[in-house]
KEBA-442896 format. One line per 3 residues: number of its first residue (from 0); their letters; for each residue x negated, y negated, z of C-alpha. Coordinates in steps of 0.25 Angstrom, whole numbers, padded with zeros to 4 digits, always signed. Example, Ala and Ser with C-alpha at 12.3 -4.5 7.8 and 13.67 -1.06 7.14 Angstrom:
BEGIN
0) AS) -0049/+0018/+0031 | -0055/+0004/+0029
% end
This chain:
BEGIN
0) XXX) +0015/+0097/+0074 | +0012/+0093/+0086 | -0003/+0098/+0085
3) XXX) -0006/+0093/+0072 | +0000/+0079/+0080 | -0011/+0081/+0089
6) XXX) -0021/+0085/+0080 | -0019/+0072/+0072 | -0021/+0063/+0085
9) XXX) -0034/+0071/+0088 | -0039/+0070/+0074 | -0037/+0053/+0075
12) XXX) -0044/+0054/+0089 | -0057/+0060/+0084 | -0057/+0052/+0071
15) XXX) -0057/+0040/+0081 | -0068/+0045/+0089 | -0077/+0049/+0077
18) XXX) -0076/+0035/+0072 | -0077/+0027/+0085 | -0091/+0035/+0085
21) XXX) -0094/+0033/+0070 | -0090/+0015/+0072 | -0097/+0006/+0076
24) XXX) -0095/+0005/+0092 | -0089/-0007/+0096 | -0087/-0016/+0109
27) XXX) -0073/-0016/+0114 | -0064/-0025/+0114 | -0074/-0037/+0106
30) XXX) -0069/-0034/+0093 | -0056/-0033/+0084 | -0056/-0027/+0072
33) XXX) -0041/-0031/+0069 | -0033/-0045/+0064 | -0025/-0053/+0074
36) XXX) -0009/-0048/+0073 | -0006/-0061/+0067 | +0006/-0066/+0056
39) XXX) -0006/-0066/+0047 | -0011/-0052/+0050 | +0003/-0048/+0046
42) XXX) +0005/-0057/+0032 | -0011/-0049/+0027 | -0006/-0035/+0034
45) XXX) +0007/-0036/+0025 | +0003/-0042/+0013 | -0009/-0031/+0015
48) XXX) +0000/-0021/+0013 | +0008/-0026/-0001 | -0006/-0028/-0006
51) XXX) -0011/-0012/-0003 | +0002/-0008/-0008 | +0004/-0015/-0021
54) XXX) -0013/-0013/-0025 | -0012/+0001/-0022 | -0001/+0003/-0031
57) XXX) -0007/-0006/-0041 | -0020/+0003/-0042 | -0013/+0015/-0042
60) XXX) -0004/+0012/-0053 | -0017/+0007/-0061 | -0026/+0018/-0059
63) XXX) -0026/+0032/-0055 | -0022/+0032/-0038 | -0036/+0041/-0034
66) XXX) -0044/+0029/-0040 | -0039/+0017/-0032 | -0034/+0028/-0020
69) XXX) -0048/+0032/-0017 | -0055/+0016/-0020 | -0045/+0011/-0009
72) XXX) -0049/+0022/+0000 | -0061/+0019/+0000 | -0062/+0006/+0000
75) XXX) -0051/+0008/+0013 | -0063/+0016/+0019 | -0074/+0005/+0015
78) XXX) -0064/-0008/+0020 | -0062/+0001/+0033 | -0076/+0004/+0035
81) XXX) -0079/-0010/+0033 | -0067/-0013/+0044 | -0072/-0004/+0055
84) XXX) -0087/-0010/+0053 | -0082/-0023/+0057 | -0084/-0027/+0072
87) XXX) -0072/-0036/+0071 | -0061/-0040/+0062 | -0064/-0046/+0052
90) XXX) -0053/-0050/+0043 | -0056/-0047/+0028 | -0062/-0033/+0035
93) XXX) -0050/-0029/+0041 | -0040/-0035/+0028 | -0048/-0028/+0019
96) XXX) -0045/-0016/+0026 | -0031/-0017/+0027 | -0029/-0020/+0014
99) XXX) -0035/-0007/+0008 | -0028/+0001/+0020 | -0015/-0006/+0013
102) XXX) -0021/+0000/-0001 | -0023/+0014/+0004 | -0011/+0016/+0013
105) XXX) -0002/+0013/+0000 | -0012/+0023/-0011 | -0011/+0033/+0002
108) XXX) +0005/+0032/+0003 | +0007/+0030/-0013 | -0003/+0042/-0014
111) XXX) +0005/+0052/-0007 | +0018/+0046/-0011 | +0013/+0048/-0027
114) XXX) +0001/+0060/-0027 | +0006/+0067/-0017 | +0023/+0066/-0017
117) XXX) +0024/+0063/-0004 | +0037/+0055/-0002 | +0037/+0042/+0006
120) XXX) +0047/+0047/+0015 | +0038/+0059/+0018 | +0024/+0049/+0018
123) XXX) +0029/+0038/+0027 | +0033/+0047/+0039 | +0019/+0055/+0037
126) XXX) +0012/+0040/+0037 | +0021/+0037/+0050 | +0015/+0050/+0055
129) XXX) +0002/+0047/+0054 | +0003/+0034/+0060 | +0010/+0039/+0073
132) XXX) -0003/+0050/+0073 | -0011/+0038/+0072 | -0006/+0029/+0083
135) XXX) -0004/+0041/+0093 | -0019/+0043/+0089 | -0023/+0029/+0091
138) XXX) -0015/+0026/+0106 | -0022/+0041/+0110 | -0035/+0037/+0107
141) XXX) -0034/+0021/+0111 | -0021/+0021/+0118 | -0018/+0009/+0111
144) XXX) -0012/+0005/+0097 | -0015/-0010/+0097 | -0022/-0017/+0087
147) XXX) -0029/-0028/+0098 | -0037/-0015/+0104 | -0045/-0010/+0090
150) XXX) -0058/-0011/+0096 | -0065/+0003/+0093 | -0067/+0009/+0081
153) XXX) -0057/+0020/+0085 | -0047/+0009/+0086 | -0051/+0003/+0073
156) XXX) -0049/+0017/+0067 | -0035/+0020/+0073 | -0031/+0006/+0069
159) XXX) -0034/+0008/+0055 | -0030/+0021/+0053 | -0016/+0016/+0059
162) XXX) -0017/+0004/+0047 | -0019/+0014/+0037 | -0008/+0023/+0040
165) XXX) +0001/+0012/+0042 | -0001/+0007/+0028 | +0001/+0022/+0023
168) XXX) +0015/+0022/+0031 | +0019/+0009/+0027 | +0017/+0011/+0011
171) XXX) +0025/+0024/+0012 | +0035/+0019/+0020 | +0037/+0006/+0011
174) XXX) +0039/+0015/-0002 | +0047/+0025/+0006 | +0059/+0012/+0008
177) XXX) +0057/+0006/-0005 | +0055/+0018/-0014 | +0062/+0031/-0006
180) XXX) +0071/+0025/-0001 | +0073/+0013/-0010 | +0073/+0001/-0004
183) XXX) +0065/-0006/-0014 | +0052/-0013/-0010 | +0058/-0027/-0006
186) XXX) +0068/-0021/+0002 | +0058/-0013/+0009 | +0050/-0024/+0010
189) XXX) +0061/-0031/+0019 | +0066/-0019/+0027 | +0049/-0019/+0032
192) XXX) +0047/-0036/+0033 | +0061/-0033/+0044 | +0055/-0021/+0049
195) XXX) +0042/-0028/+0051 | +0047/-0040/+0058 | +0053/-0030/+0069
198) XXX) +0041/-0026/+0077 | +0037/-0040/+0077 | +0052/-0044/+0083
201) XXX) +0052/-0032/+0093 | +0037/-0035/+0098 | +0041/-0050/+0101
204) XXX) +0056/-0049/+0107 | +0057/-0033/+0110 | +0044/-0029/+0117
207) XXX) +0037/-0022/+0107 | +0024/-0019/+0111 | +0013/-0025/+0101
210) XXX) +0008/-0014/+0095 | +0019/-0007/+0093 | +0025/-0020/+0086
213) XXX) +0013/-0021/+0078 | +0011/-0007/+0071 | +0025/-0007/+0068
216) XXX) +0024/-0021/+0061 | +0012/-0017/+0054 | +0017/-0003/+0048
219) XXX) +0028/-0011/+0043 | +0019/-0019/+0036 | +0014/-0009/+0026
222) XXX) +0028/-0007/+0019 | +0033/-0021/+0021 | +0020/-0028/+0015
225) XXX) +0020/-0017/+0004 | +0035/-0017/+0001 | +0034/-0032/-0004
228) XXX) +0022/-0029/-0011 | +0029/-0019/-0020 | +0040/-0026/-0023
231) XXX) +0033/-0035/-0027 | +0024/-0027/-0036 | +0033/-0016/-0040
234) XXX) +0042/-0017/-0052 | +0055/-0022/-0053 | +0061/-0009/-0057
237) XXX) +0054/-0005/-0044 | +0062/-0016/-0037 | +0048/-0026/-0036
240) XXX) +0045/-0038/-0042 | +0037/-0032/-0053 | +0024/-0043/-0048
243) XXX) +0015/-0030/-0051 | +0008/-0024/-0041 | -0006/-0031/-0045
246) XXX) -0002/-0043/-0042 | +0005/-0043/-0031 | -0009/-0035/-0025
249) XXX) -0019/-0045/-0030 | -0008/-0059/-0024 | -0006/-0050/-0012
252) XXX) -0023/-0047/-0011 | -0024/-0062/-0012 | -0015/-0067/-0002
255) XXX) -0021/-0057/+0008 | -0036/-0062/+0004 | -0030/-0077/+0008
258) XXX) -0025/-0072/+0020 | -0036/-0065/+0025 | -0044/-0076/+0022
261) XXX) -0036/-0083/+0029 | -0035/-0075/+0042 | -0052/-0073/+0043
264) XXX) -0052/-0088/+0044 | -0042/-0086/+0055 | -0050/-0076/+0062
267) XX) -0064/-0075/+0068 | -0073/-0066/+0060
% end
């Protein structure tokens, strides 16, 4: 276990330095390549995430899962390309991103949960696995998890392959409370808007370092924003709504358009 622990650490160390060789090199320390940490980051972020989870359930329901599964990764792949091209942030670039990062983390979690029989209390702690490999990689090789010091390409990678994962983790997760352990979406929902307040509360009154406050808060994003959107879009005989999960999709996609628009006017380009 323990080798295989290692091996993994190793294997993200030499996938960062194969692609700080492959970028674009970059000055550092006169460039960011991520938002402000603001109330508005986190109103997109969460509203992100009910978005990716009820599209990617509205396309899989309409057409076989291998078509829109392998559209969205490779649009994930061009929308990342596209990112780590930037030489700064640049708000639509880095949206745009996020939001097919939200699509694919839930097709990827809904994929093993359905194709693959893999239970969500079985998926979710492999997701939390791969997350801790992934940070442990990241502080070996920068000795930093903060958000405020992405400036190198490896950085930029270990950032973004932590968001991806975190999505993964928090879809799983989200269906593990609200369909394994039946809970029900709006209850979930709550449970993870308290849960998400907390790191927040512990950060300001407690001494909780930054960065720790923020990774928490922003895994707990994934199942709260995805909880709501569900039940919204689910049926009521699935405890929702019954609003469909095409238009809850297409009034969440709009509201995150105004808001992005909004936010690159508040933002130098």
């Amino acid at each position: 276990m323990q080798s295989a622990l290692m091996n993994s650490l190793m294997l993200l160390s030499k996938t960062g330095n194969a692609l700080e060789r492959i970028l674009p090199t970059r000055t550092q320390g006169n460039w960011s390549k991520v938002p402000e940490v603001t109330a508005l980051f986190w109103v997109i972020k969460i509203l992100s995430t009910g978005m990716g989870e009820t599209g990617a359930d509205y396309v899989d329901k309409k057409f076989n899962p291998i078509y829109p599964v392998t559209l969205a990764m490779i649009i994930l792949a061009l929308s990342l390309k596209w990112q780590f091209g930037k030489e700064k942030f640049v708000t639509a670039t880095y949206w745009f991103a996020v939001v097919m990062v939200s699509v694919c983390g839930t097709m990827v979690a809904d994929a093993l949960h359905v194709a693959l029989g893999v239970p969500y209390s079985i998926s979710t702690p492999l997701f939390a696995l791969a997350l801790i490999l992934i940070f442990a990689g990241w502080w070996i090789s920068e000795h930093t998890l903060s958000i405020h010091s992405i400036t190198s390409p490896r950085r930029e990678m270990f950032y973004w392959l932590t968001v991806i994962t975190t999505f993964a983790l928090g879809t799983a997760a989200g269906d593990l409370t609200a369909v394994t352990l039946h809970m029900g979406y709006l209850s979930s929902g709550i449970m993870f808007a308290a849960l998400f307040l907390i790191p927040g509360v512990l950060y300001k009154f407690r001494g909780l370092t930054e960065v720790t406050a923020f990774w928490t808060a922003y895994i707990i994003t994934r199942p709260f924003g995805a909880s709501f959107a569900d039940w919204m879009g689910v049926t009521k005989v699935r405890g929702g709504l019954d609003w469909g999960t095409g238009p809850v999709t297409i009034v969440l996609a709009l509201i995150i358009c105004v808001l992005i628009w909004v936010s690159a006017r508040k933002t130098p380009q």
